[in-house]
N, C-alpha and C positions, 0 to 999 in steps of 0.2 A: 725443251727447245722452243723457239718460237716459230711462226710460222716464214717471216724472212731467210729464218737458215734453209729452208726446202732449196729456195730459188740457187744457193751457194753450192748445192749440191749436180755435179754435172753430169753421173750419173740417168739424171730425172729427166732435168731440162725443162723442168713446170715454166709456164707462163703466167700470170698475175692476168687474169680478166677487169676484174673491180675487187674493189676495198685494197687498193693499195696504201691507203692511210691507215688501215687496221693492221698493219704485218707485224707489230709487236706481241701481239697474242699468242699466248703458250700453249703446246700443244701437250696432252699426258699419253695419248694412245693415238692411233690410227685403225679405224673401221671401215670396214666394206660394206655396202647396204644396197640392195634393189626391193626394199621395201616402201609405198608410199608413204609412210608415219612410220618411222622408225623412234620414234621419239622415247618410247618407254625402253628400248636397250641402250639407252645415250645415258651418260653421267658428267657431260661436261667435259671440255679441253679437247674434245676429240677432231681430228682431220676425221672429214668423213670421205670415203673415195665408193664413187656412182657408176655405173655404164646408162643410167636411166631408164632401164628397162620398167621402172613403173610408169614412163611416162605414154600416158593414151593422147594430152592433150595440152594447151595452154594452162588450164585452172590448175592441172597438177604440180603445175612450178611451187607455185603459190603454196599449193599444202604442202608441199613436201620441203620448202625452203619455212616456211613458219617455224614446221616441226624441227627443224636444225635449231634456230635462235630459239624457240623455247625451250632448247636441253642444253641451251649452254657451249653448244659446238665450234670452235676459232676458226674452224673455217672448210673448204667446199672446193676438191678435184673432182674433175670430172671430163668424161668425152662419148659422146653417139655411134658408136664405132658405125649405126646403119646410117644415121645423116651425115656423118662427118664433118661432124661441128656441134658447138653448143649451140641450143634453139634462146632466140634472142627474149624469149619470157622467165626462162630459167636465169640471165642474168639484169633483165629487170628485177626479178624476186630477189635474187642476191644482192642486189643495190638498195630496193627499198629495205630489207632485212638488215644494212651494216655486215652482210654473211663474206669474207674475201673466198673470193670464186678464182680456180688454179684451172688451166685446161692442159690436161694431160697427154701427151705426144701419145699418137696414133702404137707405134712400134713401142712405147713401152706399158709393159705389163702390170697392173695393180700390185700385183703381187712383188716387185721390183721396189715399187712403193714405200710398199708395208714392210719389206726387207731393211731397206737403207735406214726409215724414220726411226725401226725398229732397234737398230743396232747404234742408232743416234742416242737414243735414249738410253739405252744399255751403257754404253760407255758414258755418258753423265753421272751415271747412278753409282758405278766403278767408283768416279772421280769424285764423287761426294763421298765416299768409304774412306777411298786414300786420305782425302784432305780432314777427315776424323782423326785418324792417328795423327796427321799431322800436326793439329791440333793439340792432340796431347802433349807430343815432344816439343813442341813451342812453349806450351805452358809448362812443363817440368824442367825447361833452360830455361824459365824465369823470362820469359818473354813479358809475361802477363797477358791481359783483357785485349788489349787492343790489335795486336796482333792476330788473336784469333777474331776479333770480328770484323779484321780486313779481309779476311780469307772469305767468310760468312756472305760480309754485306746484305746491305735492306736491312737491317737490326740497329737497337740501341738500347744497352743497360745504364736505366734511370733509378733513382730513389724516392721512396714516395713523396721527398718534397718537391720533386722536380731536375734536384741537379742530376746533372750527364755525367754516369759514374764513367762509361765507356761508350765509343763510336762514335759517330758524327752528331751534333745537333741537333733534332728532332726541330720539324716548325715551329710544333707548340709543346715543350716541353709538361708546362704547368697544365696544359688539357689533359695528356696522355697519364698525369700522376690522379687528375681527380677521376679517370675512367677507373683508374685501376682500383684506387680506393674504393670505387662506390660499385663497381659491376657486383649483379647478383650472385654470380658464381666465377671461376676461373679453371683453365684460360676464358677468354673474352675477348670479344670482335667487334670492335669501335667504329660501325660502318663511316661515321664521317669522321674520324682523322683516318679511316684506311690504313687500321693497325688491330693486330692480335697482339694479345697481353699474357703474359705468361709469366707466374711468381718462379722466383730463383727458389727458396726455400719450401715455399708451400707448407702442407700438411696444419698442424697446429700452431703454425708461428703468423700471429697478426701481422695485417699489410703493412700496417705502421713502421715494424720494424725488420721488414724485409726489402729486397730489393727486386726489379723486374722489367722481362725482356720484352720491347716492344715490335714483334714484327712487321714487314707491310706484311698488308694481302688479309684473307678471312685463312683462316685454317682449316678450317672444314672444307675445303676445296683443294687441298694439300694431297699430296701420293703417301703414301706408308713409309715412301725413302724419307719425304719431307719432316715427318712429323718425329722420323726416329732420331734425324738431325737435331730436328729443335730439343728432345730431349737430352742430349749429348751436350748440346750446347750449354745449356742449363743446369749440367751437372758440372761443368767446366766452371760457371758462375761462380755457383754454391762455393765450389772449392777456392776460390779467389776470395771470398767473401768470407771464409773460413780465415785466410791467412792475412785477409786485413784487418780483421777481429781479434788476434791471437795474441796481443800484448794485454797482459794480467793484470785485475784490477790494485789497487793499493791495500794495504794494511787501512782497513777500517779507523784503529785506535789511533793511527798516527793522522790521518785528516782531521779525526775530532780534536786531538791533543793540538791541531795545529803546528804540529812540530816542522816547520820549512828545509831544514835543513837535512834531514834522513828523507823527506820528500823528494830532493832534489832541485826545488824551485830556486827560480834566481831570486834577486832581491828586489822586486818590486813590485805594484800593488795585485790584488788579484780579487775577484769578486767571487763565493761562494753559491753553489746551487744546490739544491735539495730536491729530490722528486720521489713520488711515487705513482706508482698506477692503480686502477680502482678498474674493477671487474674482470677481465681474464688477462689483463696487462701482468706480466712479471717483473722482479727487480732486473733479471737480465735482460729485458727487451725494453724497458725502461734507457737503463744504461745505454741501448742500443741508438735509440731513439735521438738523445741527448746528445749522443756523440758526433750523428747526423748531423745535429745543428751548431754545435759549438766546438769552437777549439780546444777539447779540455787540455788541463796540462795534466792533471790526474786525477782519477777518483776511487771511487770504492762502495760497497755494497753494505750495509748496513742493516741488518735485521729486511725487513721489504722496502728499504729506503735506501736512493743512490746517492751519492754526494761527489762532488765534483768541485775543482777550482779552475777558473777563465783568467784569464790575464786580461785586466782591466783596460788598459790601452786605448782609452779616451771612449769605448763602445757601451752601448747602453745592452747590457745584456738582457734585461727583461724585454725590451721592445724587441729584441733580435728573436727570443723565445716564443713571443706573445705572436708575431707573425709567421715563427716557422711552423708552429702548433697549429697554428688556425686554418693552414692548408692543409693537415695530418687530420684535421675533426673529424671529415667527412668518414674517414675510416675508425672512428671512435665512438660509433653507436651502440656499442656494447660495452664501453668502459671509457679512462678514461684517464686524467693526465692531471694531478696536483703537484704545483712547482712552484716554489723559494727561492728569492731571488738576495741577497743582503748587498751591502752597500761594498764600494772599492775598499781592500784595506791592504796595509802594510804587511810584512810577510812577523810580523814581531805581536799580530794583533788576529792572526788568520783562525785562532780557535773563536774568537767571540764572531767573527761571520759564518763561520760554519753554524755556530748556534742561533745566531741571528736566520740564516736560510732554514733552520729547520725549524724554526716558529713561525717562519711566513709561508712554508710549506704546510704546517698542521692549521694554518690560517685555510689557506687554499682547500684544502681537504672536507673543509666544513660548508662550499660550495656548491652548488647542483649543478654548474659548469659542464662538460664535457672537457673542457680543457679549464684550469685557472691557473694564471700566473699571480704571484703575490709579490710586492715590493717591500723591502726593509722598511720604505717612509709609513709605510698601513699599520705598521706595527705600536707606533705611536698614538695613535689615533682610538677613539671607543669601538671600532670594529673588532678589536684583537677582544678587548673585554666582553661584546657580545659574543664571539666566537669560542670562548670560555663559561657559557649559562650551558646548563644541560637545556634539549629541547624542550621537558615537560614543562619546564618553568619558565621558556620561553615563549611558548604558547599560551600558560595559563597566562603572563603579563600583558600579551596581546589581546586576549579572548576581554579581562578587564576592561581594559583602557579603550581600543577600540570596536569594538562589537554590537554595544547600544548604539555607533553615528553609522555601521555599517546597517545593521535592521532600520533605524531612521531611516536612513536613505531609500532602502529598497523599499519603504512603504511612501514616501513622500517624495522621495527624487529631490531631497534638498542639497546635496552637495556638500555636507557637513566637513567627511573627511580631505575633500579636496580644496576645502577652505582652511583648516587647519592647515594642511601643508601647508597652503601656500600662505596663511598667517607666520608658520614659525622660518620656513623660507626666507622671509623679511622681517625676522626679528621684532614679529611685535605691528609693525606698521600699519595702523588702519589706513594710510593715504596710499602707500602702493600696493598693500595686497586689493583692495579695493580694484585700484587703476587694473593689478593684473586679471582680478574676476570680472571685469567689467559691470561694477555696481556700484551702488551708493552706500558713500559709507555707513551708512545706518543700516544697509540687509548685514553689512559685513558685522556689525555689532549684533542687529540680532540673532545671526547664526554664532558668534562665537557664545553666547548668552543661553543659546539652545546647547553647543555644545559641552560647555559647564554645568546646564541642569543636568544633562543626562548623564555627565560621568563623576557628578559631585566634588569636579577640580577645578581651580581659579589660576588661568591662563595669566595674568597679573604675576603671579609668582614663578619665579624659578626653578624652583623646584619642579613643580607639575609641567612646566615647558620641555622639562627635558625628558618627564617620563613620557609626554607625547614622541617626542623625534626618537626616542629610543624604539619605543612602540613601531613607529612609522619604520622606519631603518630596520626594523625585525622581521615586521610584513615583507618588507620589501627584499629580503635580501634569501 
């Protein structure tokens, strides 16, 4: 309850001293205290109710009101029954403290008090049981999510990319997905968006491809009722999330065969995807993942490989991948995300993009990425063919070619290898690669003349030009 419901109550007949601007504060309990520092049996939310018998003097206000705001206390009845009145330093203290100060009618009894707040709270507690069950039977008449977290309210179930699976709009949806992804453990308490994070799945299912509850408030400040709610609530989720997952992947053989027509697709273009996960990612949280992001119209599981078809529909599917992934990284420290992406095709041509996604996926794959998307057009290109050399002989071609301009360099700091780039950058050109090092052409001659004696190749020929750029492009990638 909050501390404004007191004043509603007619019973009491409390008056509001100061901190009438604080009456929103919630109350968990009600304590009686003629202690000066009571501070160490306080745990926060509590009405504290006083007769003041500690008080010997002015200064006593002072401790005795600190000790309230250091424990977290919403607020502060009281009355002198020997002065008959509050003494004007106790609500000084209470004013410099933020503390709301109630003065309590002479003729009623603390105990009156603690009765009413008490039975206030109780009947909440009731009403938060009842509106469980209710809960349920709303969700088993197929109500779904949203219904029960109008009942709930303060909540909202998001997806790690951000979208709002259920309740209202979150200020900043895309904050509360990177809190969740990246907190060190869970639940978790985002002191500045003033939200507790709680995975719907949990256990050993990555954030990536689960979903989760953002409460307000810290949790740890929560009653027993609170926390039993929120795990109610969360099993309510899971089972939502169960029954929007429940349509079965495809016949494997028929995606690969491309066959459209036992697929059920219509007759128009569609682009193919391919993924797999790398480190504790599976093929089914993979799939999960994916589905997040794109419209599939169907897919299917493949050995640890997913496959999927999008309806082409003017969208650049890789770019739609490459930016839902790149919010998802943050929760990919441990593993990680290779995806194929092939080009639109007609539904008479759907097995070669299937094949086409799954070479741009075993492109990806070869990576150190944390997330890589690959495009059909890479496929063309000499990166597919370096991504086909085993590494030993990758290395050893590298270790050859440049190795003696790397130790050059580290002994002489001549800039060998980043005069090559940027020689074969410009195809050759002593007048711009010059312009680009800012030198005369002549240093740019005698380094590339350095860099032929040491690797006993003649930059002049074609050949050795492209064993550099391949070299370079190895390093590099």
């Amino acid at each position: 309850m909050r501390l404004r419901s007191l004043l509603a109550m007619p019973e009491l007949r409390l008056e509001v001293v100061t901190g009438a601007d604080e009456l929103d504060r919630t109350i968990r309990w009600v304590v009686t205290t003629d202690l000066l520092d009571p501070g160490r049996y306080l745990r926060g939310r509590e009405l504290v109710l006083t007769g003041l018998v500690w008080r010997t003097g002015p200064a006593d206000s002072e401790a005795f009101v600190r000790a309230l705001a250091e424990a977290g206390v919403s607020g502060l009845a009281a009355w002198d029954l020997t002065l008959g009145a509050i003494p004007d330093d106790l609500v000084d203290a209470c004013r410099r403290h933020r503390l709301p100060l109630f003065k309590v009618p002479e003729d009623v009894a603390f105990a009156t008090v603690t009765e009413e707040v008490v039975r206030y709270l109780s009947g909440a507690r009731a009403a938060d049981l009842a509106a469980v069950l209710d809960r349920h039977r709303r969700l088993v008449e197929g109500t779904g999510l949203g219904a029960v977290l109008d009942l709930v309210g303060h909540c909202h179930v998001l997806a790690p990319t951000g979208r709002v699976v259920a309740g209202p709009a979150p200020a900043d949806p895309a904050a509360l997905a990177r809190a969740f992804l990246t907190a060190p453990r869970l639940p978790h308490h985002e002191p500045a968006l003033g939200a507790s994070l709680f995975p719907v799945a949990g256990g050993g299912t990555p954030r990536v491809a689960d979903w989760f509850i953002a409460f307000e408030g810290d949790a740890a400040d929560w009653p027993a009722e609170r926390r039993a709610l929120t795990a109610e609530l969360t099993a309510i989720v899971a089972l939502e999330r169960a029954r929007r997952d429940a349509p079965a992947a495809a016949d494997a053989g028929l995606l690969v065969g491309g066959d459209a027509g036992r697929l059920g697709l219509p007759d128009r273009p569609h682009v193919a995807v391919a993924a797999s996960g790398r480190g504790g990612l599976r093929p089914g949280e993979v799939r999960t993942v994916l589905a997040e992001i794109l419209p599939l119209r169907v897919d299917a599981l493949l050995d640890d490989e997913v496959l999927g078809l999008v309806p082409a529909a003017g969208r650049d599917v890789a770019a739609d991948l490459q930016e839902a992934l790149g919010l998802l990284a943050p929760g990919l420290a441990d593993g990680g995300l290779a995806v194929g992406v092939s080009d639109a095709a007609e539904s008479a041509e759907l097995r070669g993009a299937v094949e086409e996604a799954r070479h741009a996926r075993r492109l990806a794959a070869t990576r150190p990425a944390p997330v890589c998307v690959v495009r059909h057009d890479e496929l063309a290109t000499h990166v597919l063919l370096l991504a086909s050399v085993p590494e030993d002989v990758r290395r050893i071609f590298q270790v050859r070619l440049l190795d003696p301009l790397h130790d050059y360099d580290r002994i002489h700091g001549a800039g060998l290898v980043r005069t090559l780039e940027t020689f074969l950058r410009n195809s050759g050109s002593w007048t711009r690669c010059a312009e680009q090092l800012h030198l005369h052409v002549n240093s740019v001659r005698y380094r590339i003349q350095r860099i032929e004696d040491l690797t006993g190749r003649d930059l002049s020929r074609l050949e050795d030009r492209v064993d550099f750029f391949l070299a370079l492009r190895l390093a590099g990638s």
